[in-house]
N, C-alpha and C positions, 0 to 999 in steps of 0.2 A: 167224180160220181161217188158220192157216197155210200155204197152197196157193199155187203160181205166180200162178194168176187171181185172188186175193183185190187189188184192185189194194190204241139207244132202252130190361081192366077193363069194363066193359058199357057204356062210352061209345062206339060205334064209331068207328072212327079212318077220318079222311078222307084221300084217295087223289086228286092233282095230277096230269092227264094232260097233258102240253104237247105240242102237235103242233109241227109243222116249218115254216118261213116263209123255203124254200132254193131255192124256185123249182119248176115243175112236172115233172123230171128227177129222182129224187134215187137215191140206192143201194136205201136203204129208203124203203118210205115208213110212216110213222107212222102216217097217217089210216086206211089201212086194216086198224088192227091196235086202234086207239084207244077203238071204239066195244063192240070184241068185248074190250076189258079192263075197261071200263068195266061193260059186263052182267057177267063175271063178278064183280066187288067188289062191284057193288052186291048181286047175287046171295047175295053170303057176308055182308050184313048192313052194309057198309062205306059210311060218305058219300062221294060222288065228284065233287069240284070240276076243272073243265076252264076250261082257260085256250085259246081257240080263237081264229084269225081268223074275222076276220066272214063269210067266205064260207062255212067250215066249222063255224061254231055251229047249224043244225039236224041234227036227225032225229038227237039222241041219246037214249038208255034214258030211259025213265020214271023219274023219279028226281036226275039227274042236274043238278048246276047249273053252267051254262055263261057263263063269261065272257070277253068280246067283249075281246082284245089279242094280245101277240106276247110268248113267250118270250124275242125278243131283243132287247124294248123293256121291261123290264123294270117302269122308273121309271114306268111308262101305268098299270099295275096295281098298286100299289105294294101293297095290302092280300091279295091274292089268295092268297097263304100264310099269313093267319092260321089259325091251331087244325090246321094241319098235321098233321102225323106224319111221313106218307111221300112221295116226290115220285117219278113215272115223268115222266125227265127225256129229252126227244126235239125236236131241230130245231134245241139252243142252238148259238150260235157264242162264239168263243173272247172276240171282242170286249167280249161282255158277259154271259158267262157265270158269273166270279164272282160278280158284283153278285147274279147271279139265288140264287147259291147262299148268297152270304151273306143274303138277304133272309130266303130258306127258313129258315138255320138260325138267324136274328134270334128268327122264329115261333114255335119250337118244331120244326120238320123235325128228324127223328133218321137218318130211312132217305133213299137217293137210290139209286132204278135207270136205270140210262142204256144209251138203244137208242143203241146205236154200232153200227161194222161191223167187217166183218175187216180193214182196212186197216191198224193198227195193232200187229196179234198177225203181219199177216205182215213185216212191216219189222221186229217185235224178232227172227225166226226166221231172216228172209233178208236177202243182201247189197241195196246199192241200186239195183245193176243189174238186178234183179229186179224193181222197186215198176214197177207200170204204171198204180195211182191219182193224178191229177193232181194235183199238188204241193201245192195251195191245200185238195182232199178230204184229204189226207191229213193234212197241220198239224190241221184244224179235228174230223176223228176224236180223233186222240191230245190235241190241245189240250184238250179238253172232256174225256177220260176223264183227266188229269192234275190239271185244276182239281180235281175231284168226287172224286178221292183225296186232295185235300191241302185239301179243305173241311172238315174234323173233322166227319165225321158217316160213320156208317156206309155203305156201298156196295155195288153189284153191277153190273158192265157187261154186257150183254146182246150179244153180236156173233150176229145171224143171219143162214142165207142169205137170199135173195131171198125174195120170201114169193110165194105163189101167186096170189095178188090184183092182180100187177104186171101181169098180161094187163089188166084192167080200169082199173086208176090209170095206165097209161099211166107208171109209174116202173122203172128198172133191174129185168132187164137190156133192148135195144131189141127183142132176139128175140119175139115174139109182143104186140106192145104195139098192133097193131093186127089183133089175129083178129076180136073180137069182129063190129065190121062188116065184114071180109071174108069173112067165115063166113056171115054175114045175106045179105049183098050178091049173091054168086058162089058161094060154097062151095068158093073156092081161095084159099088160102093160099102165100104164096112168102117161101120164107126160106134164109139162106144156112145151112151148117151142118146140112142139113136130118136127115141119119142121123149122122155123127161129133159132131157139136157136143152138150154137154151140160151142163147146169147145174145148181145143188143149189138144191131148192126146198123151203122148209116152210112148210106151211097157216098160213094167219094165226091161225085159231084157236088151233092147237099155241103159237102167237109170245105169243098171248095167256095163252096157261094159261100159260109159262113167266113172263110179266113178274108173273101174279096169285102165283104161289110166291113168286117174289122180290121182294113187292112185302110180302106177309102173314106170311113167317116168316122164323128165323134161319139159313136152314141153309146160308144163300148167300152171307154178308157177305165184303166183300172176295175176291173171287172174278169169272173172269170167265165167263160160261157161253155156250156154242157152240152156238146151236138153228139147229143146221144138220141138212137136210135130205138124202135120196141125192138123185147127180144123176142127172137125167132128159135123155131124147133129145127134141129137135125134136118128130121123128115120133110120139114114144110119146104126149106130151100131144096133139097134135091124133089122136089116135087117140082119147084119152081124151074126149074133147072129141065127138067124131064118134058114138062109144059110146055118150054119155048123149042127144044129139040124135035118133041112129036113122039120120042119113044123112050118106050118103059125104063126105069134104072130101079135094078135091085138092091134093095139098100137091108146089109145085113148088121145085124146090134150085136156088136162085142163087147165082152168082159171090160171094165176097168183096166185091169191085169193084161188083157191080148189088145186094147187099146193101147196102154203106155207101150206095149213089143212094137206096133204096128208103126208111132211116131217117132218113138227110135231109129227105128229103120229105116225113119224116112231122116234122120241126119237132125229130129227135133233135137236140146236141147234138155237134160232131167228137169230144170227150174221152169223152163215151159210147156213140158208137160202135164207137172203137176198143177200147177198155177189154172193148164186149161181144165183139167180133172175136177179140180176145187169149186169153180166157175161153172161149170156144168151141174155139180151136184145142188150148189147154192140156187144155183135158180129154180132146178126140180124142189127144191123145198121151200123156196120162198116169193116162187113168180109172181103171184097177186101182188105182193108190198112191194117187187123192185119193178114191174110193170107200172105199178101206181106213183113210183117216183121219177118214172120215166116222164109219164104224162102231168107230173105238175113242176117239170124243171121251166121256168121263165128267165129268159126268154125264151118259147118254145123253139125247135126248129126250123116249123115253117115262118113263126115270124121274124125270123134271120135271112131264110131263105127267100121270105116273098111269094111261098108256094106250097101245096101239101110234101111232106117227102116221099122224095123217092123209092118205091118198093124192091124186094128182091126179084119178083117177078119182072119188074122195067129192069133192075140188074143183068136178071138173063136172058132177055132178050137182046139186050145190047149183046150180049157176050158168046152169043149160043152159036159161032163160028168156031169158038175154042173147045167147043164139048163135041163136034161132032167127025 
């Protein structure tokens, strides 16, 4: 996403989810997108092999077979790509990301979808004095979308925004990564940015139906596709949020300064703090032009989707078990 703030024959063919092994912070997060790509392949008739850490190998689809290692331990699993086809590639690092790709296309792998971010669409667009992803996220974005072009095998990089699920996994951006029990707890909520600040968010589901097209046909090869969402205000999600529960949530606007104390505390990380700080003011100053790049990214969402997308308000009604 090219933005200031921008700082995964009747035989059916089997479908490699790889989740992430990048620490509990990430930009995206995989896991929460993984299980919902997973129902829909198996859904369309498809075997779906998961390569998962041990703490995340339960509570997947009926169906599904799950094997206990790391994407970017490669050599642990060494079989885990037989009778392949396709691979939804998410978590690799640059370190050992060949290996992984050569093993796939050793297999048989023909297709590779890779959840990346916008990190790297906006460094090819903008100057450096612009990048405010930290040096190290950024190499290992483009690193990994560079290997998997130059792997001889078909492609399609997937750069989304945030996904809506970030409230709950506790992953980018730090803005609302602890409502759930402050919702439960008090029914106040305090964040900085609380009416200017906005961010672009798509349902995990939408994340998913977009990686299941690109995952099951051609129309997307070497390509890179932007399931990017509009952004949304602070206040309008805990509004949405407050909607689906029935009762009021007080939502109090902190300093910049008692913001970054606040994400601290909650175990954030400096680099994504700032990053979300950066993001939040970028769009209070520039929403018209990065709303307007939202709506003319082609292919749009819904026609990946086959549907309008999914709102935050359908977000928290799905979800408003956890807030109450």
């Amino acid at each position: 996403m090219p933005h200031r703030p921008s700082p995964p024959g009747s035989v059916p063919r089997i479908r490699n989810r790889l989740p992430p092994d990048r620490g509990r912070r990430r930009k995206i997060s995989a896991r929460v997108v993984g299980r919902r790509l997973a129902r829909r392949l198996l859904a369309a008739g498809d075997r779906v092999r998961v390569l998962a850490e041990p703490e995340q190998a339960a509570d997947w689809p009926l169906g599904t077979e799950v094997v206990e290692g790391s994407v970017t331990r490669p050599a642990e699993q060494a079989g885990v790509f037989a009778g392949t086809d396709t691979l939804f590639l998410a978590g690799a690092v640059p370190a050992t990301v060949r290996e992984v790709l050569g093993r796939a296309r050793a297999a048989g792998t023909r297709r590779v979808v890779t959840l990346s971010s916008h990190g790297p669409g906006h460094e090819a667009a903008y100057p450096p004095e612009t990048w405010f992803w930290p040096a190290v996220e950024r190499a290992v974005e483009r690193a990994v979308e560079r290997a998997v072009e130059a792997a001889g095998m078909a492609w399609t990089h997937i750069r989304p925004s945030a996904v809506m699920g970030a409230v709950l996994e506790g992953t980018y951006p730090a803005t609302g990564s602890d409502w759930p029990e402050a919702v439960r707890r008090e029914g106040t909520v305090r964040e900085a940015f609380l009416d200017d600040g906005h961010y672009p968010f798509v349902h995990e589901e939408d994340l998913a139906a977009v990686a299941a097209t690109a995952l099951r046909t051609a129309d997307h090869v070497h390509t890179v596709l932007e399931a990017v969402g509009p952004p949304l205000a602070t206040r309008d999600r805990l509004e949405s949020i407050a909607r689906a529960t029935g009762r009021p949530i007080t939502a109090v606007d902190l300093t910049p300064e008692a913001g970054r104390d606040a994400w601290r505390a909650q175990g954030w990380p400096d680099d994504g703090i700032e990053v979300t700080l950066f993001a939040l003011r970028e769009y209070a100053l520039h929403l018209d032009e990065l709303t307007q790049w939202t709506l003319d990214q082609r292919p749009a969402l819904a026609d990946l989707t086959g549907r309008p997308p999914r709102t935050f308000d359908d977000w928290a009604e799905e979800h408003v078990h956890l807030f109450r």
